[in-house]
mmCIF file as Biopython writes it, N, C-alpha, C and O atoms, coordinates in Angstrom:
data_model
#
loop_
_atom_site.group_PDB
_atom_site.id
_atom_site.type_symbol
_atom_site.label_atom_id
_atom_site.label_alt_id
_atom_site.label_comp_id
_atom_site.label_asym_id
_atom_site.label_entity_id
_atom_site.label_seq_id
_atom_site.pdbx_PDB_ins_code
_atom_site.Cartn_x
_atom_site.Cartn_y
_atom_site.Cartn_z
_atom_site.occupancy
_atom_site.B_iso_or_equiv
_atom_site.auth_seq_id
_atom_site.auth_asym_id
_atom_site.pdbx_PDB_model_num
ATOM 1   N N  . UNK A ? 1  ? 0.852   -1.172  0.000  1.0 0.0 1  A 1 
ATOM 2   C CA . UNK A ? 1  ? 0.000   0.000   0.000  1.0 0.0 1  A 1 
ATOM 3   C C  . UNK A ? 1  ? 0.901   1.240   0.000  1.0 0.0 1  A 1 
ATOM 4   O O  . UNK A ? 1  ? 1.946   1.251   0.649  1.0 0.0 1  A 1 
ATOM 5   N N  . UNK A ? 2  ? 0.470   2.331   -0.766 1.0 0.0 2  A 1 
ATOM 6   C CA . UNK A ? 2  ? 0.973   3.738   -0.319 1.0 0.0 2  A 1 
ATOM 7   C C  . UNK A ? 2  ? 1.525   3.779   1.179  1.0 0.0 2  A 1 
ATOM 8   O O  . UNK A ? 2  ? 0.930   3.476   2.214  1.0 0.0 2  A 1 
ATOM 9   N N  . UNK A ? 3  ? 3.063   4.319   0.971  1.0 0.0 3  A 1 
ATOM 10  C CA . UNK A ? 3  ? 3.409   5.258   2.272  1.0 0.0 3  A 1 
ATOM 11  C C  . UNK A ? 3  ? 3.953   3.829   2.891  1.0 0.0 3  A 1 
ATOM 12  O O  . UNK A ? 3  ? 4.055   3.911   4.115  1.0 0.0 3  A 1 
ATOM 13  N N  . UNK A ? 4  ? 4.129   3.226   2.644  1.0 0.0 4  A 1 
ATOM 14  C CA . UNK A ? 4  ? 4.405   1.558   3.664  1.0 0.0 4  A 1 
ATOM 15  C C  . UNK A ? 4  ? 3.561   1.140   4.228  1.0 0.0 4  A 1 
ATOM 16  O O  . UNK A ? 4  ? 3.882   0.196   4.950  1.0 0.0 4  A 1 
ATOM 17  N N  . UNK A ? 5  ? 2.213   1.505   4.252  1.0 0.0 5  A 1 
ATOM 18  C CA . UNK A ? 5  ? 1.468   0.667   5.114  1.0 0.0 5  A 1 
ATOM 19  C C  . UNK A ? 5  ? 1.175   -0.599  4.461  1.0 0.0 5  A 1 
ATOM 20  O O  . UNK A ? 5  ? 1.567   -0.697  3.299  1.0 0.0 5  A 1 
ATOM 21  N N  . UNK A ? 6  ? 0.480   -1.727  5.047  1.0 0.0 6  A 1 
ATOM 22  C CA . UNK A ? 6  ? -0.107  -3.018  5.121  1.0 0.0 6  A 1 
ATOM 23  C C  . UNK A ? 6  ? -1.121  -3.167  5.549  1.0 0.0 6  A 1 
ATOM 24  O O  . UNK A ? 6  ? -1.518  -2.720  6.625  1.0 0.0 6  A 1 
ATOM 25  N N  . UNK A ? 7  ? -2.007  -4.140  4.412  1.0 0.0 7  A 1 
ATOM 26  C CA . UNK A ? 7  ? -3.112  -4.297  4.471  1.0 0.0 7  A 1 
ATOM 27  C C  . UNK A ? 7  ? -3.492  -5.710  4.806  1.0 0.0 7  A 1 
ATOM 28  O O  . UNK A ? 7  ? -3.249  -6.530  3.920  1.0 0.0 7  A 1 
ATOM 29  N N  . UNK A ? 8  ? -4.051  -6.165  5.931  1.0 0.0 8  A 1 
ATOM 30  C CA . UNK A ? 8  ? -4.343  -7.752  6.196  1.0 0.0 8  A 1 
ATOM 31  C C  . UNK A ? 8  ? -5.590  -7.803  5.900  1.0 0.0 8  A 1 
ATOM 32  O O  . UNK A ? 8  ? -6.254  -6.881  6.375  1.0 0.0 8  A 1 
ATOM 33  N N  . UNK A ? 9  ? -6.276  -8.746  5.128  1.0 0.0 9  A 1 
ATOM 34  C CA . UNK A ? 9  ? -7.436  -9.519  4.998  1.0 0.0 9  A 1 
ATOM 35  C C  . UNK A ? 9  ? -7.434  -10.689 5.290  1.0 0.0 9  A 1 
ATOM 36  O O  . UNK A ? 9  ? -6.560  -11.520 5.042  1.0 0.0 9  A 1 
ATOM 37  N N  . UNK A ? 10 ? -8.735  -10.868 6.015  1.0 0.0 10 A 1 
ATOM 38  C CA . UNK A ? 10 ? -9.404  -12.245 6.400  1.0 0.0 10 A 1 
ATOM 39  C C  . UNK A ? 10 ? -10.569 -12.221 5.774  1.0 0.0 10 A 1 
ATOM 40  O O  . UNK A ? 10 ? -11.290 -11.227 5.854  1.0 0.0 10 A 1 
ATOM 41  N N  . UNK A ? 11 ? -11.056 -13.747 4.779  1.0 0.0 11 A 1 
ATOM 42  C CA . UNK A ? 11 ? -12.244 -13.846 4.383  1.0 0.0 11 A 1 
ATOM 43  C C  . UNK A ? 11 ? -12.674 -15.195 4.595  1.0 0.0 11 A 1 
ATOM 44  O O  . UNK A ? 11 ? -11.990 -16.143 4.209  1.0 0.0 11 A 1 
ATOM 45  N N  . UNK A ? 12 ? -13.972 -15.365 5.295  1.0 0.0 12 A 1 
ATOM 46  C CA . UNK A ? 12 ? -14.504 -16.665 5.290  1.0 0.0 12 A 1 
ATOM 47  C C  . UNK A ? 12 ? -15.581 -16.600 5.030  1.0 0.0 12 A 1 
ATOM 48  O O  . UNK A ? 12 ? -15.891 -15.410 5.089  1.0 0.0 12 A 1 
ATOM 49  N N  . UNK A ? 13 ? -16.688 -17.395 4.665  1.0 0.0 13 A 1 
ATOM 50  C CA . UNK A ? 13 ? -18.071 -17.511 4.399  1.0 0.0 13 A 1 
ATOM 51  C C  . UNK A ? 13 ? -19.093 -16.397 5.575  1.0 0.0 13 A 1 
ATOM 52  O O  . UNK A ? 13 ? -19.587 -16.694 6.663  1.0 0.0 13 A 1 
ATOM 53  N N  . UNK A ? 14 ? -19.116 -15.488 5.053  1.0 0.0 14 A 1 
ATOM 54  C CA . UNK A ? 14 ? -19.920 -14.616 5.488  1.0 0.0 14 A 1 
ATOM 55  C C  . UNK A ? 14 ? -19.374 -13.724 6.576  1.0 0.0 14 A 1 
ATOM 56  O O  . UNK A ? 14 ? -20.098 -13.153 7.392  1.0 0.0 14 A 1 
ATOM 57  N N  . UNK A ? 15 ? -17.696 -13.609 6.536  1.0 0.0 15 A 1 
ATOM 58  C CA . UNK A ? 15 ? -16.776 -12.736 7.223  1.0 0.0 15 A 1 
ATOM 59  C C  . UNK A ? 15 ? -16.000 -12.195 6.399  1.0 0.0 15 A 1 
ATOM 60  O O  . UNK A ? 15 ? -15.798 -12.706 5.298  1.0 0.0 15 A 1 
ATOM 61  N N  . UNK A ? 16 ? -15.548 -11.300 6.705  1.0 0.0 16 A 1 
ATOM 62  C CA . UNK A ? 16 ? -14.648 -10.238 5.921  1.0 0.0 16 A 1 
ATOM 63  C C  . UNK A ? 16 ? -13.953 -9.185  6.990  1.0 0.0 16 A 1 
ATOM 64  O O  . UNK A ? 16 ? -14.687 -8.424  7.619  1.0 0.0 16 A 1 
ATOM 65  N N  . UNK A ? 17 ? -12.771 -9.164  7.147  1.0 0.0 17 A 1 
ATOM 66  C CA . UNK A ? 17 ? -12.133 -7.980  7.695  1.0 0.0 17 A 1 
ATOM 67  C C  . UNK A ? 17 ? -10.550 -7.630  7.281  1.0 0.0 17 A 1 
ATOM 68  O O  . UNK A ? 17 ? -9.548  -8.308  7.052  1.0 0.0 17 A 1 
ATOM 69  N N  . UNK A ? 18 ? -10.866 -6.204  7.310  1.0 0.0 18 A 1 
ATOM 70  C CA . UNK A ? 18 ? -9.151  -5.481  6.965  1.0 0.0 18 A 1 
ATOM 71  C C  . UNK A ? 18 ? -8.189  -4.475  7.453  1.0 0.0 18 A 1 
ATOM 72  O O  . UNK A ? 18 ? -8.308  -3.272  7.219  1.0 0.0 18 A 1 
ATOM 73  N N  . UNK A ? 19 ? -7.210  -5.016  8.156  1.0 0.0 19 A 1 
ATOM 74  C CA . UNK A ? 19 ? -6.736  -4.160  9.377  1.0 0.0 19 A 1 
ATOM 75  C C  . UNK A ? 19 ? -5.413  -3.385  8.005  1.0 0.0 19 A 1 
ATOM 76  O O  . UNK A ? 19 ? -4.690  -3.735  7.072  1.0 0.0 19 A 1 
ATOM 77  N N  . UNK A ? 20 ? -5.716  -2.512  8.567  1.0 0.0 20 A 1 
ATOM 78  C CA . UNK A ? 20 ? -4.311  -1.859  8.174  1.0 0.0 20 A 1 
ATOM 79  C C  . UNK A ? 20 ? -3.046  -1.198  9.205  1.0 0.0 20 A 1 
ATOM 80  O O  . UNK A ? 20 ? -3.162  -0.541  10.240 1.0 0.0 20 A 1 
ATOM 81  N N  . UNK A ? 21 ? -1.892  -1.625  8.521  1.0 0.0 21 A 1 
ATOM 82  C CA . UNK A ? 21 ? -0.998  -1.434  9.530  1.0 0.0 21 A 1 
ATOM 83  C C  . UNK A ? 21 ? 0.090   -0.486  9.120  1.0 0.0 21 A 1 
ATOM 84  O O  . UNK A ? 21 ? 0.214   -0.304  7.909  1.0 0.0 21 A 1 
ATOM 85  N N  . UNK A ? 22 ? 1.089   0.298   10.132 1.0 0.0 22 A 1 
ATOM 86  C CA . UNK A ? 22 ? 1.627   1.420   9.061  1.0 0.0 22 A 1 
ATOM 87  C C  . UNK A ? 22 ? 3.375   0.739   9.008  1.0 0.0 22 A 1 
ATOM 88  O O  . UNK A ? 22 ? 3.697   -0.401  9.342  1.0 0.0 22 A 1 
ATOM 89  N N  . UNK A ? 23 ? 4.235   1.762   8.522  1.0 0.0 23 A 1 
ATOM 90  C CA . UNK A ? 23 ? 5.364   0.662   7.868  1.0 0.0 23 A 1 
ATOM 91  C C  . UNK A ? 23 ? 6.110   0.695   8.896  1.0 0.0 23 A 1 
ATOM 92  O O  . UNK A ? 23 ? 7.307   0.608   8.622  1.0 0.0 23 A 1 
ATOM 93  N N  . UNK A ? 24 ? 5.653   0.865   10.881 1.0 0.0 24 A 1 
ATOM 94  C CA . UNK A ? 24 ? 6.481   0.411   11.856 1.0 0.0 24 A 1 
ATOM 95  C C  . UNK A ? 24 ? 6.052   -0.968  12.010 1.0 0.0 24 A 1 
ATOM 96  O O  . UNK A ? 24 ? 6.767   -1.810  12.554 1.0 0.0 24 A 1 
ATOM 97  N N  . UNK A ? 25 ? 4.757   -1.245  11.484 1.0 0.0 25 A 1 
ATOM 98  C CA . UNK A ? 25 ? 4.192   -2.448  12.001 1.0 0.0 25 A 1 
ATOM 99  C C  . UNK A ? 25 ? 2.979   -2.296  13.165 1.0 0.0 25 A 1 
ATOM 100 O O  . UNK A ? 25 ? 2.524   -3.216  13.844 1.0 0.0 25 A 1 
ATOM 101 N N  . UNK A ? 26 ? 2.641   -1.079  13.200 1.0 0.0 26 A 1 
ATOM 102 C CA . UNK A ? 26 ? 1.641   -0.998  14.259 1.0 0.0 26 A 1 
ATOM 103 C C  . UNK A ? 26 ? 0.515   -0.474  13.556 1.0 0.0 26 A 1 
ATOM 104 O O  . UNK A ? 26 ? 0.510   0.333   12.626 1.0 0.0 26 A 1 
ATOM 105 N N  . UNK A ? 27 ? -0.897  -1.316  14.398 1.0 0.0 27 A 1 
ATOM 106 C CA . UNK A ? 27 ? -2.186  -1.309  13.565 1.0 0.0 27 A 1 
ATOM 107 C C  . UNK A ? 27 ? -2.475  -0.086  13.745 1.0 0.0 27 A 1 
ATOM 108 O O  . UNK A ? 27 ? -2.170  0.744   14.602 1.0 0.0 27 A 1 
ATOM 109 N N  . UNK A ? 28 ? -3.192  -0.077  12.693 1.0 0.0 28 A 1 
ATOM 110 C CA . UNK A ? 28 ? -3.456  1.922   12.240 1.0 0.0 28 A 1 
ATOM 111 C C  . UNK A ? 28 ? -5.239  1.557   12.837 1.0 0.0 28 A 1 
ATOM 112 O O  . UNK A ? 28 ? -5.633  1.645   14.000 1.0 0.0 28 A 1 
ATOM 113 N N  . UNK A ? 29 ? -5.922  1.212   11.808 1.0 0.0 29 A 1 
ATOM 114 C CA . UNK A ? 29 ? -6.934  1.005   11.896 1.0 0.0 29 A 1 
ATOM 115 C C  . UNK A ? 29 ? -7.971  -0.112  11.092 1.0 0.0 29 A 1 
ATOM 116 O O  . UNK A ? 29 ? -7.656  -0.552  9.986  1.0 0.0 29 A 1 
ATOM 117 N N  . UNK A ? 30 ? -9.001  -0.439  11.649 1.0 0.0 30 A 1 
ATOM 118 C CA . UNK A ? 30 ? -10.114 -1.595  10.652 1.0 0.0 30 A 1 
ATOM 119 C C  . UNK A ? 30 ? -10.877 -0.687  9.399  1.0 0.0 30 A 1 
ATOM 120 O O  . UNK A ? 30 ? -11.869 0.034   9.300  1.0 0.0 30 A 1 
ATOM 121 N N  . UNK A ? 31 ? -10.067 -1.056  8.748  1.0 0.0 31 A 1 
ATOM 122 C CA . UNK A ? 31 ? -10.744 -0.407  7.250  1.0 0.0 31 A 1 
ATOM 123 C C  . UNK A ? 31 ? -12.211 -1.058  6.617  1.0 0.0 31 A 1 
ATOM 124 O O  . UNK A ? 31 ? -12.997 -0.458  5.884  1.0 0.0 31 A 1 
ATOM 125 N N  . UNK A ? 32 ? -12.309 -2.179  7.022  1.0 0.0 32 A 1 
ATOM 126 C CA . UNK A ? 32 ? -13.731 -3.103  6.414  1.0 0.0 32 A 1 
ATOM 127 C C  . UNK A ? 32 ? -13.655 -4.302  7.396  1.0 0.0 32 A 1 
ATOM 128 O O  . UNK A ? 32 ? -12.710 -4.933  7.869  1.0 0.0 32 A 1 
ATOM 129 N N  . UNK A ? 33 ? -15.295 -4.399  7.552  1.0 0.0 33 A 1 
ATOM 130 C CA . UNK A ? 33 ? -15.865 -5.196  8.398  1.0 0.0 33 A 1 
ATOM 131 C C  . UNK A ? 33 ? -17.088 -5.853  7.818  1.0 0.0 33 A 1 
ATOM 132 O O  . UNK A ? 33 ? -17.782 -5.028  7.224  1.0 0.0 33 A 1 
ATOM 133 N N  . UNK A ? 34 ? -17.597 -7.132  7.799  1.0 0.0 34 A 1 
ATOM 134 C CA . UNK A ? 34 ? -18.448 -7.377  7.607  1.0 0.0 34 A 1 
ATOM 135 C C  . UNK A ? 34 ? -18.498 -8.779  7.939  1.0 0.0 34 A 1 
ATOM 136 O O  . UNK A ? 34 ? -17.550 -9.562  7.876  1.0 0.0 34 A 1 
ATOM 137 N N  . UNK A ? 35 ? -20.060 -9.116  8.412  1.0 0.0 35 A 1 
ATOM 138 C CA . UNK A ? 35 ? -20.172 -10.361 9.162  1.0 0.0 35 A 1 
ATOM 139 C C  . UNK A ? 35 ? -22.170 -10.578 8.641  1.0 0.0 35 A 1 
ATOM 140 O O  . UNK A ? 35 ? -23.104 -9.777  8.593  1.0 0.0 35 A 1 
ATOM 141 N N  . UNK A ? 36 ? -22.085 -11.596 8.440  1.0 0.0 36 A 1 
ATOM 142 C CA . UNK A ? 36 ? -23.610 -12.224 7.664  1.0 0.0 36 A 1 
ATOM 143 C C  . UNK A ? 36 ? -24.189 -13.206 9.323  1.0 0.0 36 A 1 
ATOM 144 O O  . UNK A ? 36 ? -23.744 -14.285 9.713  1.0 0.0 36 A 1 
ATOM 145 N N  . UNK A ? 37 ? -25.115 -12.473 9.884  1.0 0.0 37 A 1 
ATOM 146 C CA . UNK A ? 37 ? -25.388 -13.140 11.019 1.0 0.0 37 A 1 
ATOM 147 C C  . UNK A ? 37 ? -26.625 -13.791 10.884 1.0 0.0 37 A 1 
ATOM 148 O O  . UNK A ? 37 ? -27.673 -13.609 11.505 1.0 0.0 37 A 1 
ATOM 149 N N  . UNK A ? 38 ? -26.347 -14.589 9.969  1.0 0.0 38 A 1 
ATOM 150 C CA . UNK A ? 38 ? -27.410 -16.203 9.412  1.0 0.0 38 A 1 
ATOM 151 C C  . UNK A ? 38 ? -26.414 -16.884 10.127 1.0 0.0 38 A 1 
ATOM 152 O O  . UNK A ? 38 ? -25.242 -16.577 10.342 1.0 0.0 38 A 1 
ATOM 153 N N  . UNK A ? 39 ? -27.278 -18.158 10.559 1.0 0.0 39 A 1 
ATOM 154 C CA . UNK A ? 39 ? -26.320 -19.072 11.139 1.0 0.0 39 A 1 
ATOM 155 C C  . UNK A ? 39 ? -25.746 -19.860 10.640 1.0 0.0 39 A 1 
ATOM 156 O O  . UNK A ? 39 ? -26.095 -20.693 9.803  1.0 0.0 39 A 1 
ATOM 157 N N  . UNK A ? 40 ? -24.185 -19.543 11.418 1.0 0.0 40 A 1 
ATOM 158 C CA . UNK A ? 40 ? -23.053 -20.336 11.075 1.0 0.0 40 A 1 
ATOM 159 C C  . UNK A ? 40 ? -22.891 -21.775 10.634 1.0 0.0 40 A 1 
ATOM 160 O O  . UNK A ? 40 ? -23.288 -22.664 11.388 1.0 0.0 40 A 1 
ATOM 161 N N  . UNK A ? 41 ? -22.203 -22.145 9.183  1.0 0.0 41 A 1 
ATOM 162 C CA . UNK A ? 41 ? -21.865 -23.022 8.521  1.0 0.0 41 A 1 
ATOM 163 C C  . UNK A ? 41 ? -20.872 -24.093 9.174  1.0 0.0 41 A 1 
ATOM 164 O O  . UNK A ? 41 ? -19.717 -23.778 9.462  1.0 0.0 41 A 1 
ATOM 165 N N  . UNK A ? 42 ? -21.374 -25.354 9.388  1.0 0.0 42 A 1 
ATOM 166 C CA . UNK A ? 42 ? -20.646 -26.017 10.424 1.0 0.0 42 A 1 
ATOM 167 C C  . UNK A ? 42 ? -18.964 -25.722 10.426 1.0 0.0 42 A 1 
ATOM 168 O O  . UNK A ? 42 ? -18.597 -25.980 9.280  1.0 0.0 42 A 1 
ATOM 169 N N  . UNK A ? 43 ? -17.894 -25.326 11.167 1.0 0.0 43 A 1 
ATOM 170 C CA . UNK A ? 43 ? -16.991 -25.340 11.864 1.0 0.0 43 A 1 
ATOM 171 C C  . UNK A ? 43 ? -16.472 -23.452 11.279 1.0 0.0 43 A 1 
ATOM 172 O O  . UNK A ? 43 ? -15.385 -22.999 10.920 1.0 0.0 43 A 1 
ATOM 173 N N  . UNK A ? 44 ? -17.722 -22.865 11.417 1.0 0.0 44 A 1 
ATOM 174 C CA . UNK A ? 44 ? -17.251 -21.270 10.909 1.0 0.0 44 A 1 
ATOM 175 C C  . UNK A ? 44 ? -16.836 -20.795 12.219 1.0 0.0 44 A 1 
ATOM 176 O O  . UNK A ? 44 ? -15.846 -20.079 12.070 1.0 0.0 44 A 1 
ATOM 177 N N  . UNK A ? 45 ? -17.172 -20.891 13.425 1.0 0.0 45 A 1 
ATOM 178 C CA . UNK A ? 45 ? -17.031 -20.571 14.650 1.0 0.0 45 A 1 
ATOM 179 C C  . UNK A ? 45 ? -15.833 -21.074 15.104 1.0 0.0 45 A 1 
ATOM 180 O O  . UNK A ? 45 ? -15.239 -20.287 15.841 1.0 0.0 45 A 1 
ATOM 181 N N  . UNK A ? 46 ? -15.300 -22.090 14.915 1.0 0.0 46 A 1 
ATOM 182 C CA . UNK A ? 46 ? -14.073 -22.493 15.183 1.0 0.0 46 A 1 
ATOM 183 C C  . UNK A ? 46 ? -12.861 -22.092 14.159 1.0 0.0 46 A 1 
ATOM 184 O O  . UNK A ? 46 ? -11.679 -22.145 14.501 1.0 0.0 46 A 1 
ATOM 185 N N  . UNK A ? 47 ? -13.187 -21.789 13.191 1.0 0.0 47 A 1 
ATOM 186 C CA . UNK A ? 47 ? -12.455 -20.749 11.903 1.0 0.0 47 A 1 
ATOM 187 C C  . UNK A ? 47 ? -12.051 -19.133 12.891 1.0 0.0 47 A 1 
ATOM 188 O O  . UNK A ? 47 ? -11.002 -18.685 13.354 1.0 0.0 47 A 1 
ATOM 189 N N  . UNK A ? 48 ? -13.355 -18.689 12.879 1.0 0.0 48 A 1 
ATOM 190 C CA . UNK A ? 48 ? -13.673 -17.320 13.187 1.0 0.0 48 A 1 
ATOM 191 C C  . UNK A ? 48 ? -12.584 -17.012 14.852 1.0 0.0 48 A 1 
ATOM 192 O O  . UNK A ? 48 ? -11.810 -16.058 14.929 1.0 0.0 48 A 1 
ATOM 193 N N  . UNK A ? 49 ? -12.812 -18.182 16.168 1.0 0.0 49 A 1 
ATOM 194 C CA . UNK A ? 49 ? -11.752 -17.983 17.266 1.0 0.0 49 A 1 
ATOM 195 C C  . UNK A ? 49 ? -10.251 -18.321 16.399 1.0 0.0 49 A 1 
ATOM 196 O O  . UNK A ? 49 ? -9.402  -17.449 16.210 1.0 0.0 49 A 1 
ATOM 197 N N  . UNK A ? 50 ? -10.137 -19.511 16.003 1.0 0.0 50 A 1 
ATOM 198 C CA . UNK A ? 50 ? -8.835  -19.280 15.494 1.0 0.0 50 A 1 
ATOM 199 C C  . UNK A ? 50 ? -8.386  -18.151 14.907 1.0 0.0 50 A 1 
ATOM 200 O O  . UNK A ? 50 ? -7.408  -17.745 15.535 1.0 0.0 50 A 1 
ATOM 201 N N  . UNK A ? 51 ? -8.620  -17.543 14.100 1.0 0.0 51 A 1 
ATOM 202 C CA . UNK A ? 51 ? -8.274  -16.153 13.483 1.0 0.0 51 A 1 
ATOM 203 C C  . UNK A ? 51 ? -8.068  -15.079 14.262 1.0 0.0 51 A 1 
ATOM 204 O O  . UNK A ? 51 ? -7.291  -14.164 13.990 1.0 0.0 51 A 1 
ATOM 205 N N  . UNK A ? 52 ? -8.947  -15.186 15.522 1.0 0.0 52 A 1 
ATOM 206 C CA . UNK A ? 52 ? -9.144  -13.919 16.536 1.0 0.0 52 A 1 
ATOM 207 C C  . UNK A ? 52 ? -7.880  -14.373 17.585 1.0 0.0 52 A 1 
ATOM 208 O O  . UNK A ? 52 ? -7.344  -13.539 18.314 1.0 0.0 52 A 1 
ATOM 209 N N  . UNK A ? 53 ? -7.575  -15.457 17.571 1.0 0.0 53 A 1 
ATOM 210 C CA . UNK A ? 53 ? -6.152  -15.518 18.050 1.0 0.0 53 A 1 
ATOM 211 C C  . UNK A ? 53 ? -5.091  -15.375 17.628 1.0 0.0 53 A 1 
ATOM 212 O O  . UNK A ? 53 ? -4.071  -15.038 18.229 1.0 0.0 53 A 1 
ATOM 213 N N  . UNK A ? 54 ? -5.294  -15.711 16.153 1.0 0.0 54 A 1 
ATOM 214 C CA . UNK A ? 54 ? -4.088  -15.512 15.565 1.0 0.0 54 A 1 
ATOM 215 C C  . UNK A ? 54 ? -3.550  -14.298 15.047 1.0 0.0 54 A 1 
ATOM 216 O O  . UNK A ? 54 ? -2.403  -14.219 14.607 1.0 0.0 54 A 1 
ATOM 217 N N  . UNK A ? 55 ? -4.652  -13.005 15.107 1.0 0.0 55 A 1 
ATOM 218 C CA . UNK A ? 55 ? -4.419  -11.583 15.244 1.0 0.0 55 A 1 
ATOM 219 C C  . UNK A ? 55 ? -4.026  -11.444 16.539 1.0 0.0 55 A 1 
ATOM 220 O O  . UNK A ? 55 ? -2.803  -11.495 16.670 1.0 0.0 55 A 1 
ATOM 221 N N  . UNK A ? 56 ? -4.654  -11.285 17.548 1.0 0.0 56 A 1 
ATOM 222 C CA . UNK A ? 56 ? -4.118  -11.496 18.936 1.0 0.0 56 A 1 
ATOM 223 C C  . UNK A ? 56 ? -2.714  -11.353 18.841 1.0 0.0 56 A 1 
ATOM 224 O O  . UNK A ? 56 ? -1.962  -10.380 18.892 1.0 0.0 56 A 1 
ATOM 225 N N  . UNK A ? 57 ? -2.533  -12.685 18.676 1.0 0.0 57 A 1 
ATOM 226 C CA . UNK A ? 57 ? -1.170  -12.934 19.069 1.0 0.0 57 A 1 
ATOM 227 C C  . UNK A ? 57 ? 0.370   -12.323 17.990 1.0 0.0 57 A 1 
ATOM 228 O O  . UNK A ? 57 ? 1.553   -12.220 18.311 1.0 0.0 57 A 1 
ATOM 229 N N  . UNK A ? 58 ? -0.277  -12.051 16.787 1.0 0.0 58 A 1 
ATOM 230 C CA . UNK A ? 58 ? 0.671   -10.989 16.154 1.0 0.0 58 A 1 
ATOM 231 C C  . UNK A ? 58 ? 0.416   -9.371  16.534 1.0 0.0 58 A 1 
ATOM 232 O O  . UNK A ? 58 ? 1.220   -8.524  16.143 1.0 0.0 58 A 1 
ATOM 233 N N  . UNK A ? 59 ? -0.629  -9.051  17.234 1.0 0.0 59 A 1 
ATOM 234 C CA . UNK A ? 59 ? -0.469  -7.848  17.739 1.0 0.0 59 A 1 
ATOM 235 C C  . UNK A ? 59 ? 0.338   -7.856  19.299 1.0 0.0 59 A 1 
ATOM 236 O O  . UNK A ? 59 ? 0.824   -6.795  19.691 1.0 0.0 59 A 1 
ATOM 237 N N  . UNK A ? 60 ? 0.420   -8.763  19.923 1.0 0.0 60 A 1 
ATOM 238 C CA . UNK A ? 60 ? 0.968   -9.216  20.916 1.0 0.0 60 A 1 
ATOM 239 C C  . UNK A ? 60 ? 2.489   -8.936  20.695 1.0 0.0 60 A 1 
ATOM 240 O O  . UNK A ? 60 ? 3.224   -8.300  21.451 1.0 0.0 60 A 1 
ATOM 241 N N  . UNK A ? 61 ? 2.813   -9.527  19.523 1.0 0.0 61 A 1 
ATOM 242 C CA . UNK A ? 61 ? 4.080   -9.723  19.277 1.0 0.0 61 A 1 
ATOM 243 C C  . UNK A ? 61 ? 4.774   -8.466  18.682 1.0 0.0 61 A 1 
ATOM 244 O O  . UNK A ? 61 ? 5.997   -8.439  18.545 1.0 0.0 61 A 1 
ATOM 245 N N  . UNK A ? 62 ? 4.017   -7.480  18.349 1.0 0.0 62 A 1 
ATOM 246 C CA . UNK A ? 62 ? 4.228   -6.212  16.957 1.0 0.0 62 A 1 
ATOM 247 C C  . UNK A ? 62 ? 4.392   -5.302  18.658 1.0 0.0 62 A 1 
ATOM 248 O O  . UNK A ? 62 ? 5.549   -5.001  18.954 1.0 0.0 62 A 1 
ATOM 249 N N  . UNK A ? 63 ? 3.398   -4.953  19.564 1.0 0.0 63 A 1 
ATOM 250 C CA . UNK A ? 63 ? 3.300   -4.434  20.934 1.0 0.0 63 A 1 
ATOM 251 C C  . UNK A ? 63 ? 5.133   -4.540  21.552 1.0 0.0 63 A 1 
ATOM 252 O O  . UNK A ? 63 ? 5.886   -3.669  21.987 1.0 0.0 63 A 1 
ATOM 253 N N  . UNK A ? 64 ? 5.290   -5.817  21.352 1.0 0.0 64 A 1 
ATOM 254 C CA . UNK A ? 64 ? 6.285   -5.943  22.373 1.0 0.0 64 A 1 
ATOM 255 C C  . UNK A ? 64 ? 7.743   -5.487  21.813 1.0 0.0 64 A 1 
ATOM 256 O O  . UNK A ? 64 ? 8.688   -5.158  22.531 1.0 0.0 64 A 1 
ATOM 257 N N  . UNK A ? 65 ? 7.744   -5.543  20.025 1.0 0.0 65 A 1 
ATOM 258 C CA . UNK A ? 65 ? 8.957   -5.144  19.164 1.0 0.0 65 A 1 
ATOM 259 C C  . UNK A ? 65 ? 9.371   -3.726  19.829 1.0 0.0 65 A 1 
ATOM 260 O O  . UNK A ? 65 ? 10.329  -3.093  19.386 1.0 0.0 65 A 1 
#
């Protein structure tokens, strides 16, 4: 992206999100969000925590640089 920033996307069946980050590595802000709250397609919920950890834990790690 312009300027060094970074753009992360996550997409799964009826999720969508996009963090952007600037070129220290620290999250700027959620540029797009979207979530379809029909109910979940068997193992979307276990998709959806994995992911929320696995941001977690690279902001965890970007925090502590």
């Amino acid at each position: 992206m312009a300027a060094g920033q970074t753009l992360l996307q996550w997409q799964a069946t009826g999720c969508h999100i996009a963090l952007l980050f600037g070129p220290d590595g620290r999250f700027i802000r959620i540029t797009h969000e979207f979530a379809n709250y029909a109910p979940a397609p068997a193992g979307c919920i276990l998709t959806v925590t994995m992911m929320l950890i696995f941001l977690a834990t690279i902001a965890t790690a970007i925090a502590l640089h």
